[in-house]
Steps between C-alpha positions, in 0.01 A plus 500: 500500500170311649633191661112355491539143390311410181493185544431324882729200613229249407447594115908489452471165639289403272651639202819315617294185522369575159822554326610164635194325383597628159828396541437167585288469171313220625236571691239234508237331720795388736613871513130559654451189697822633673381831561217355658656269716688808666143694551347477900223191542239736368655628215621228373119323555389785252759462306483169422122504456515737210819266350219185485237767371743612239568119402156367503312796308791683319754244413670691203633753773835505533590533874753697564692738782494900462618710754546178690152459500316174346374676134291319184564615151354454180687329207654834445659464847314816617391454894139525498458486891717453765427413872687746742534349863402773787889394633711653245391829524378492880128586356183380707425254252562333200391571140466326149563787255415493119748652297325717168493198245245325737170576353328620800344784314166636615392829369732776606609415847558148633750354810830336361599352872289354736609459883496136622484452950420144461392188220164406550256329301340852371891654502568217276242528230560854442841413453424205255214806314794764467781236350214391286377861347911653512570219260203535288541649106 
């Protein structure tokens, strides 16, 4: 029998996490204002910027927490991005990730997550261009 894990000690984590959030059945902006609050000074800087993006230029987002990470969704309730602190899987940086009902689309090949060090004035706008064109029919 191969005793390999399939799975590493983070992602169960975060399926536990996950199966709590759905358990909990509420999961709203306080859910992710909460999560955010419990990020490092950085993260939660980052964090926070994209919430007040997300408000300003995409309002009819839902905020929401999946995999314990701060998530927007559509009416539908599908996440279409998610930001994923460098923390919670002990990665060199952090990362806003667009899940595949985010219309990113640009010919055959085009990036779904995009690695964040810091928010800067340049950091920012790309941001506020990729929320824009994920949400976009």
């Amino acid at each position: 029998m191969n005793n390999k894990k399939v799975f590493s000690d983070f992602e169960r984590e975060a399926m536990r996490e996950r199966a709590q959030e759905l358990r909990k059945a509420k999961n709203t902006e306080a859910d992710v204002l909460e999560k955010i609050s419990e990020m490092t000074d950085d993260e939660s800087l980052i964090a926070m910027e994209i919430h007040h993006l997300v408000q300003k230029i995409a309002p009819e987002l839902q905020p929401k927490t999946w995999y314990s990470m701060p998530a927007y969704a559509n009416k539908d309730g599908k996440v279409i991005f998610f930001f994923q602190p460098a923390t919670k899987f002990k990665a060199r940086y952090s990362t806003i990730g667009f899940n595949d009902v985010a219309n990113l689309d640009n010919g055959d090949i085009w990036a779904t997550s995009f690695a964040i060090k810091k928010m800067t004035p340049d950091t920012k706008e790309t941001i506020k261009s990729l929320i824009q064109k994920s949400i976009q029919k």
